[in-house]
N, CA, C and O atoms as CSV, one atom per row, in Angstrom:
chain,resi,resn,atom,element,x,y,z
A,1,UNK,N,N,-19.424,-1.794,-6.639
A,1,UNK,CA,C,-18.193,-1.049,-6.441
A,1,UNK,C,C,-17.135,-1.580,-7.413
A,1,UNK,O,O,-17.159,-2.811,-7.399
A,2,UNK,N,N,-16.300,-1.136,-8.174
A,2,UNK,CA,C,-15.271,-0.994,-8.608
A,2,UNK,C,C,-14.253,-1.829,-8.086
A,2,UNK,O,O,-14.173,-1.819,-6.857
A,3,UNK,N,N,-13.490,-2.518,-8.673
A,3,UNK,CA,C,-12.238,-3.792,-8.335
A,3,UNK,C,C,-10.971,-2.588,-8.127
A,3,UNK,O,O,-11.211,-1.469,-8.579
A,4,UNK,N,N,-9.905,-2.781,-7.584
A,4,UNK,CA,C,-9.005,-2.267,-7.991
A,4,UNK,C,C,-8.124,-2.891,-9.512
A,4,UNK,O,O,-7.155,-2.205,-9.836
A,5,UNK,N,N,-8.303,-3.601,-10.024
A,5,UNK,CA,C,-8.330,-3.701,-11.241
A,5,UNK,C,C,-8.946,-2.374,-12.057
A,5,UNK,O,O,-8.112,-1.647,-12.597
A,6,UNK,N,N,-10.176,-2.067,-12.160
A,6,UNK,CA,C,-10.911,-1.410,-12.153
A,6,UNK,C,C,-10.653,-0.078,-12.414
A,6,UNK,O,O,-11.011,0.521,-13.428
A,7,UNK,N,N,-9.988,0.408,-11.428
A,7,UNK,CA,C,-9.453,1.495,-11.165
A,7,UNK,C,C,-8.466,1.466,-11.281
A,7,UNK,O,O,-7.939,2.566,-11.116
A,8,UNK,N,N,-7.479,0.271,-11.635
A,8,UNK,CA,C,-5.912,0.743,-12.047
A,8,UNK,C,C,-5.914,0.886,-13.738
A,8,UNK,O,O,-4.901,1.288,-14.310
A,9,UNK,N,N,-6.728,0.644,-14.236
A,9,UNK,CA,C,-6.975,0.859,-15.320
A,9,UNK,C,C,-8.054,2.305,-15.898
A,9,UNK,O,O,-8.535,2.309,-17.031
A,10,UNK,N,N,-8.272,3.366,-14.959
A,10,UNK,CA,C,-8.538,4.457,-15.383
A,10,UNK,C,C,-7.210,5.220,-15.342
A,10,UNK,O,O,-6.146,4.861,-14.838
A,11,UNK,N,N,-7.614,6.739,-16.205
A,11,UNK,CA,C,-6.301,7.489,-16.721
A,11,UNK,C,C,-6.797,8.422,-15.713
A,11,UNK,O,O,-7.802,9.116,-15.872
A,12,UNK,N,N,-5.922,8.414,-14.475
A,12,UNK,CA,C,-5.762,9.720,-13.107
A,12,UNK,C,C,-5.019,10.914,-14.196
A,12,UNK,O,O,-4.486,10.738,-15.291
A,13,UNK,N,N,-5.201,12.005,-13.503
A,13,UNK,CA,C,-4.397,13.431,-13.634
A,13,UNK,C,C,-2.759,13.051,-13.028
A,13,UNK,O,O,-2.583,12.632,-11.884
A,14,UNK,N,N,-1.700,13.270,-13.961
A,14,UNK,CA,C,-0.685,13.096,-13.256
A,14,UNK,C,C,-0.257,14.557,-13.430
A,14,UNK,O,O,-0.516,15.361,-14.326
A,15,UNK,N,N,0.641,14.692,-12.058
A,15,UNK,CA,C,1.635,16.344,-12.290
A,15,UNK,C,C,3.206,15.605,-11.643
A,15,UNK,O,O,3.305,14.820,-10.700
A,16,UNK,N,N,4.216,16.119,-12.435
A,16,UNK,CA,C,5.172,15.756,-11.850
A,16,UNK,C,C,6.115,17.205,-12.131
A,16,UNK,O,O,6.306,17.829,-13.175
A,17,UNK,N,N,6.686,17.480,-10.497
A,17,UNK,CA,C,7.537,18.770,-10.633
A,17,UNK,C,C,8.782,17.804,-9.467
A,17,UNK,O,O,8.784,16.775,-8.792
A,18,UNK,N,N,9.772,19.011,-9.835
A,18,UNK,CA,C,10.970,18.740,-9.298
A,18,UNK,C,C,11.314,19.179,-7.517
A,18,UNK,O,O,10.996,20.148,-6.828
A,19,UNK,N,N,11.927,18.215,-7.311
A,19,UNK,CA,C,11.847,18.472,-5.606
A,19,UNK,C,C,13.151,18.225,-4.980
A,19,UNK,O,O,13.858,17.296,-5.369
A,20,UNK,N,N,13.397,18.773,-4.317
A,20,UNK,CA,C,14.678,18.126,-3.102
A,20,UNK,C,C,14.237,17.108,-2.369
A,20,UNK,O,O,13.112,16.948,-1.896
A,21,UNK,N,N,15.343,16.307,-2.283
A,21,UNK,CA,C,15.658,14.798,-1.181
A,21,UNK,C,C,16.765,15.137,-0.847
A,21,UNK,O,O,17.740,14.682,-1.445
A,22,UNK,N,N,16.930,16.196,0.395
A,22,UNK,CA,C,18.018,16.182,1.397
A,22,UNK,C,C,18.622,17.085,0.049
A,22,UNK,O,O,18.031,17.913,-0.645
A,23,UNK,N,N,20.140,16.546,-0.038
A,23,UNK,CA,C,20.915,17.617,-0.600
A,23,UNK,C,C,20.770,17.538,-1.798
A,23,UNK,O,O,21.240,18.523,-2.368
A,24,UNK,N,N,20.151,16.516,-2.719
A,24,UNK,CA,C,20.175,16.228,-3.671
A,24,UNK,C,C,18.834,16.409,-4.915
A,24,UNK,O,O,17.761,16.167,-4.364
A,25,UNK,N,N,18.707,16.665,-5.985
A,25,UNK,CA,C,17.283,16.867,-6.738
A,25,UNK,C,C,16.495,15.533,-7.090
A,25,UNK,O,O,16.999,14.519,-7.574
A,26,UNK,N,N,15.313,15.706,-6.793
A,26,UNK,CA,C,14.445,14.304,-7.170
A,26,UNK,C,C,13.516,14.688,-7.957
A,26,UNK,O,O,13.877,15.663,-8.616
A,27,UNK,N,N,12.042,14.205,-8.269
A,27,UNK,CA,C,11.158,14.457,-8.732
A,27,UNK,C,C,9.905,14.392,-7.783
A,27,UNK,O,O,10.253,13.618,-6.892
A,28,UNK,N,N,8.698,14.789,-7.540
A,28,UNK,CA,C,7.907,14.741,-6.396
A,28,UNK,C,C,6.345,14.281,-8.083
A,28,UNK,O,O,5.952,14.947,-9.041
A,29,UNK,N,N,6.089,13.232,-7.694
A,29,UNK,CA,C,4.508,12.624,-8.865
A,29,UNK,C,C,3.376,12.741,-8.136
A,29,UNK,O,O,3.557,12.319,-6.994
A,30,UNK,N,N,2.643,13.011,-8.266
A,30,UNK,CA,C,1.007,12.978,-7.392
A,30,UNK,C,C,-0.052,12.991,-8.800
A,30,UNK,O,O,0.016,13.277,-9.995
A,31,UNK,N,N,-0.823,12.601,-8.034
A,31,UNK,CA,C,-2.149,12.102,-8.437
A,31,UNK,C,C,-3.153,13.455,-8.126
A,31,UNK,O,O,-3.709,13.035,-7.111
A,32,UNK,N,N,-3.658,14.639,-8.330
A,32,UNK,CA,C,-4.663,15.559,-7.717
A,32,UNK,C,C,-5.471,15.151,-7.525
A,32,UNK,O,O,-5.795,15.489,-6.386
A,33,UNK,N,N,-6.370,14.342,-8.067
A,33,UNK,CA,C,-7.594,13.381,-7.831
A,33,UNK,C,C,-7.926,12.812,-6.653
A,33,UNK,O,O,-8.982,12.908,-6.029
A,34,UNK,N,N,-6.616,12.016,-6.312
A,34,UNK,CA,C,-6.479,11.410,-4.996
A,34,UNK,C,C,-5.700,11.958,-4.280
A,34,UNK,O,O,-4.477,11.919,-4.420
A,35,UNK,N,N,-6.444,12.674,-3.219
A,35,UNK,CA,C,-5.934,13.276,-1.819
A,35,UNK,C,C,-4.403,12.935,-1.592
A,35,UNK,O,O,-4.231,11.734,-1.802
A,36,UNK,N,N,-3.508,13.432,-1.319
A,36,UNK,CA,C,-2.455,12.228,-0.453
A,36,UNK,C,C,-1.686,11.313,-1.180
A,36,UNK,O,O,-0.866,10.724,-0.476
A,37,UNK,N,N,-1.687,11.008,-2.350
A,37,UNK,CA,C,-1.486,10.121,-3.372
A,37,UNK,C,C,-0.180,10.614,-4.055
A,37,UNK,O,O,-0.233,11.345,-5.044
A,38,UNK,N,N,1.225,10.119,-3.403
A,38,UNK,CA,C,2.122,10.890,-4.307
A,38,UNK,C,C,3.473,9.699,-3.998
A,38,UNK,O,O,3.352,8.729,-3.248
A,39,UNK,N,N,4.586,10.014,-4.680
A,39,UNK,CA,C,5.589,9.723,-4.746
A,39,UNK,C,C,6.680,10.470,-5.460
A,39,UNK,O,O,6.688,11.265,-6.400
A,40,UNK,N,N,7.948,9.737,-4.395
A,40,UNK,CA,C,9.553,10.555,-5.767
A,40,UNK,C,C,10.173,9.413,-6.382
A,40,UNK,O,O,10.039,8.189,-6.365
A,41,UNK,N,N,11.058,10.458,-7.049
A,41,UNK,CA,C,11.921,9.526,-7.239
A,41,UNK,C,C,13.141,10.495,-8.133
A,41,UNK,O,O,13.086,11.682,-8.454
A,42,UNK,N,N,14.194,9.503,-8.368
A,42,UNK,CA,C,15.214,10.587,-8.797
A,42,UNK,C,C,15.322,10.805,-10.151
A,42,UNK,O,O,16.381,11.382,-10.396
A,43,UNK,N,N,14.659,10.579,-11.134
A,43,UNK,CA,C,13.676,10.672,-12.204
A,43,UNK,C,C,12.254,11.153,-12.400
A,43,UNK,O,O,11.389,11.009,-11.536
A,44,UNK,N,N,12.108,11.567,-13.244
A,44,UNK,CA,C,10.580,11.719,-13.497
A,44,UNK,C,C,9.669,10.651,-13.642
A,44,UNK,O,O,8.528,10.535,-13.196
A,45,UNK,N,N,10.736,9.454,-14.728
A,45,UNK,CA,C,10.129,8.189,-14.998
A,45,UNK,C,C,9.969,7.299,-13.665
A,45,UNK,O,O,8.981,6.618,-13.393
A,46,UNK,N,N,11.360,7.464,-12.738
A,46,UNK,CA,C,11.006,6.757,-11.838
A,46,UNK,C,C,9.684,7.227,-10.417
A,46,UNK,O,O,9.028,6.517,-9.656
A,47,UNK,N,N,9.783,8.914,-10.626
A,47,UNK,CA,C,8.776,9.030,-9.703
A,47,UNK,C,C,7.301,8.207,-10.344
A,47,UNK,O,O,6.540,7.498,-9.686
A,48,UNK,N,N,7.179,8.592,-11.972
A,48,UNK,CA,C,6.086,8.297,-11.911
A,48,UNK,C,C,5.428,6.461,-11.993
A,48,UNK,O,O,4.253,6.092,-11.968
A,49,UNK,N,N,6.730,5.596,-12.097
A,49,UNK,CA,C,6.295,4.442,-11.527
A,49,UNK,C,C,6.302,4.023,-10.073
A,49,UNK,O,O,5.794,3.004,-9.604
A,50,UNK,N,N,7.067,5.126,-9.336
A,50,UNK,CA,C,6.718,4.657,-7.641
A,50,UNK,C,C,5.296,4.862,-7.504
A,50,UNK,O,O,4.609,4.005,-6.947
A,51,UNK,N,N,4.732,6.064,-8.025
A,51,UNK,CA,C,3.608,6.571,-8.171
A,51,UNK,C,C,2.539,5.812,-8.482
A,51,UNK,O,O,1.484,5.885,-7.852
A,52,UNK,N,N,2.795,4.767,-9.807
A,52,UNK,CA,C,1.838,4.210,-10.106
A,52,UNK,C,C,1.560,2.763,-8.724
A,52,UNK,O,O,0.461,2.275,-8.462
A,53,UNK,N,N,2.881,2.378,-8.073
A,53,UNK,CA,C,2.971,1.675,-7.029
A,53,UNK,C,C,1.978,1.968,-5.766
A,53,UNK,O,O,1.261,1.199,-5.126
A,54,UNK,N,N,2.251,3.620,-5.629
A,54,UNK,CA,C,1.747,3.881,-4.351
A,54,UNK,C,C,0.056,4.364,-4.544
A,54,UNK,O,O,-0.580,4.824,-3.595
A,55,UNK,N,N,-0.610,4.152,-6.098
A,55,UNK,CA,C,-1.506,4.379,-6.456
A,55,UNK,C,C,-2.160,3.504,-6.271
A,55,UNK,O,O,-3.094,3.755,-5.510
A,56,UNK,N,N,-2.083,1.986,-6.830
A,56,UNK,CA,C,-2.722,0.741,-6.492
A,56,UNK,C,C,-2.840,0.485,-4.296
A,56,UNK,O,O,-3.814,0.030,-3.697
A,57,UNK,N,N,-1.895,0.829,-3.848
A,57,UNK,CA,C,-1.535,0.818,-2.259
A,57,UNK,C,C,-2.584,1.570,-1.726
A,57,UNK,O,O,-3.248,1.216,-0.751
A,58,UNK,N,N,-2.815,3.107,-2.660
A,58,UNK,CA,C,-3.399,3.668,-2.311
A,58,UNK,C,C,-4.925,3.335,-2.312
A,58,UNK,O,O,-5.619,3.759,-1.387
A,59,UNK,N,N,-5.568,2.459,-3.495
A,59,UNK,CA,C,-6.916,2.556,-3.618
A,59,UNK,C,C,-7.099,1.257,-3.229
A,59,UNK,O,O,-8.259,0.916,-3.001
A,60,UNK,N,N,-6.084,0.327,-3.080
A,60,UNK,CA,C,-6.242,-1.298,-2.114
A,60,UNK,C,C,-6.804,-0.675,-0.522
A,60,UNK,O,O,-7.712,-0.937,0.267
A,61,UNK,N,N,-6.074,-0.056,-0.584
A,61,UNK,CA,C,-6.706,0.343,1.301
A,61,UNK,C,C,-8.185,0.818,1.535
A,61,UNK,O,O,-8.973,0.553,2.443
A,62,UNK,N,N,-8.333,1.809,0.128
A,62,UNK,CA,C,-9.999,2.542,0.327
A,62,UNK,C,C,-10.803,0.950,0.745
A,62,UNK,O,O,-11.347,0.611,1.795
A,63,UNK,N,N,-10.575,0.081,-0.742
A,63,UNK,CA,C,-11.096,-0.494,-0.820
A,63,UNK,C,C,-11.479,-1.824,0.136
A,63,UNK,O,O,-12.450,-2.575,0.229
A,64,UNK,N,N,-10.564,-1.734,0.596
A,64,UNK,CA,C,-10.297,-2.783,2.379
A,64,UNK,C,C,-10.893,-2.082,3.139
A,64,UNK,O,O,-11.468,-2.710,4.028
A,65,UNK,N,N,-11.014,-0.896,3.166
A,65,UNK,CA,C,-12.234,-0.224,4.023
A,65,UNK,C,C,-13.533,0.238,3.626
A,65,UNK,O,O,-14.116,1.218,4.091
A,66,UNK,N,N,-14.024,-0.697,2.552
A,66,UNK,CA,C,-15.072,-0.331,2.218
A,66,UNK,C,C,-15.579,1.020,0.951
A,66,UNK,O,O,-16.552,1.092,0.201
A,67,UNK,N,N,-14.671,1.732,1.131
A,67,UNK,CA,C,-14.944,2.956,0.985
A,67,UNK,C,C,-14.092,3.073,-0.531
A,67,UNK,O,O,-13.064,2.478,-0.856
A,68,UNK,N,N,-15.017,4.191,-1.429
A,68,UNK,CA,C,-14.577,3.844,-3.531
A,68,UNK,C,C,-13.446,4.625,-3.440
A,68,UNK,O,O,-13.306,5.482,-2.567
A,69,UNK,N,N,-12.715,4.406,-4.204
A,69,UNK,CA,C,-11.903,5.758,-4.452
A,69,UNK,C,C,-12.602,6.918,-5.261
A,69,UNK,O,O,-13.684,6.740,-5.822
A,70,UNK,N,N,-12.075,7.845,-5.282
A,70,UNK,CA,C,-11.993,8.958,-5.952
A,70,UNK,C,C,-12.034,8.530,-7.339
A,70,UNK,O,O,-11.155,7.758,-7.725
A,71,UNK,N,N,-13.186,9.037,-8.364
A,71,UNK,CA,C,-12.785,8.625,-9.614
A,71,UNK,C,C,-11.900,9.895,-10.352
A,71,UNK,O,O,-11.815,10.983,-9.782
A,72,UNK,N,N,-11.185,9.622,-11.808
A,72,UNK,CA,C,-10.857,10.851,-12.559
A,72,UNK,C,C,-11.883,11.447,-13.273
A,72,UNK,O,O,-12.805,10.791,-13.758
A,73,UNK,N,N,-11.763,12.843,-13.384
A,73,UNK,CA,C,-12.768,13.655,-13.242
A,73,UNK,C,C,-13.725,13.666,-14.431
A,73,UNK,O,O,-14.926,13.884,-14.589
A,74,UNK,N,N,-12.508,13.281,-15.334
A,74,UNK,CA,C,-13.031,12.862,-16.615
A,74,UNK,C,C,-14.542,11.943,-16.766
A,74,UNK,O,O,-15.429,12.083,-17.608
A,75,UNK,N,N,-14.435,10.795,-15.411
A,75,UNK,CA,C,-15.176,9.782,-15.492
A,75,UNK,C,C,-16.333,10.363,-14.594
A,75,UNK,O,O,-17.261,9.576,-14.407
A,76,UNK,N,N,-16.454,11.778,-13.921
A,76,UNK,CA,C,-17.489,11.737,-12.873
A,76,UNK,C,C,-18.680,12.278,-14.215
A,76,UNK,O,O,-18.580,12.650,-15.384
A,77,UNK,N,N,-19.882,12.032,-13.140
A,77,UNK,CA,C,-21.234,12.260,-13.765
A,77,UNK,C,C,-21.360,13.568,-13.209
A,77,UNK,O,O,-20.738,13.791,-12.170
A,78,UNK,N,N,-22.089,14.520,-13.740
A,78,UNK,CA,C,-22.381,16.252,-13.473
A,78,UNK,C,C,-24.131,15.969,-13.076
A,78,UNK,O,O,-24.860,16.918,-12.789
């Protein structure tokens, strides 16, 4: 299995579009690859480093449960 090292070092799909936080405009970052995998922020730059935050959080947990993450699609075998 894969380290999270491992996997913080593959290139995920990023999308980043613009979102509301209450009254104000933010940015909303996700990962498509990984289910569930997203963050804001009130930047683009900053969503997409909460993002890269809640990305490692995200595949530390698979991996505490045993279970791989999701690879990028780029990297799957057909």
């Amino acid at each position: 299995m894969l380290t999270l090292n491992d996997y913080m070092s593959l290139r995920y799909a990023i999308e980043i579009k613009p979102d509301e936080c209450g009254d104000t405009p933010c940015y909303m970052a996700y990962h498509p690859e990984l289910r569930g995998c997203m963050a804001q922020g009130d930047t683009p730059e900053e969503a997409l480093a909460n993002l890269n935050e809640a990305r490692s959080e995200y595949i530390a947990l698979l991996l505490s449960r045993g279970v791989a993450a999701p690879l990028p699609s780029m990297h799957k075998v057909a």
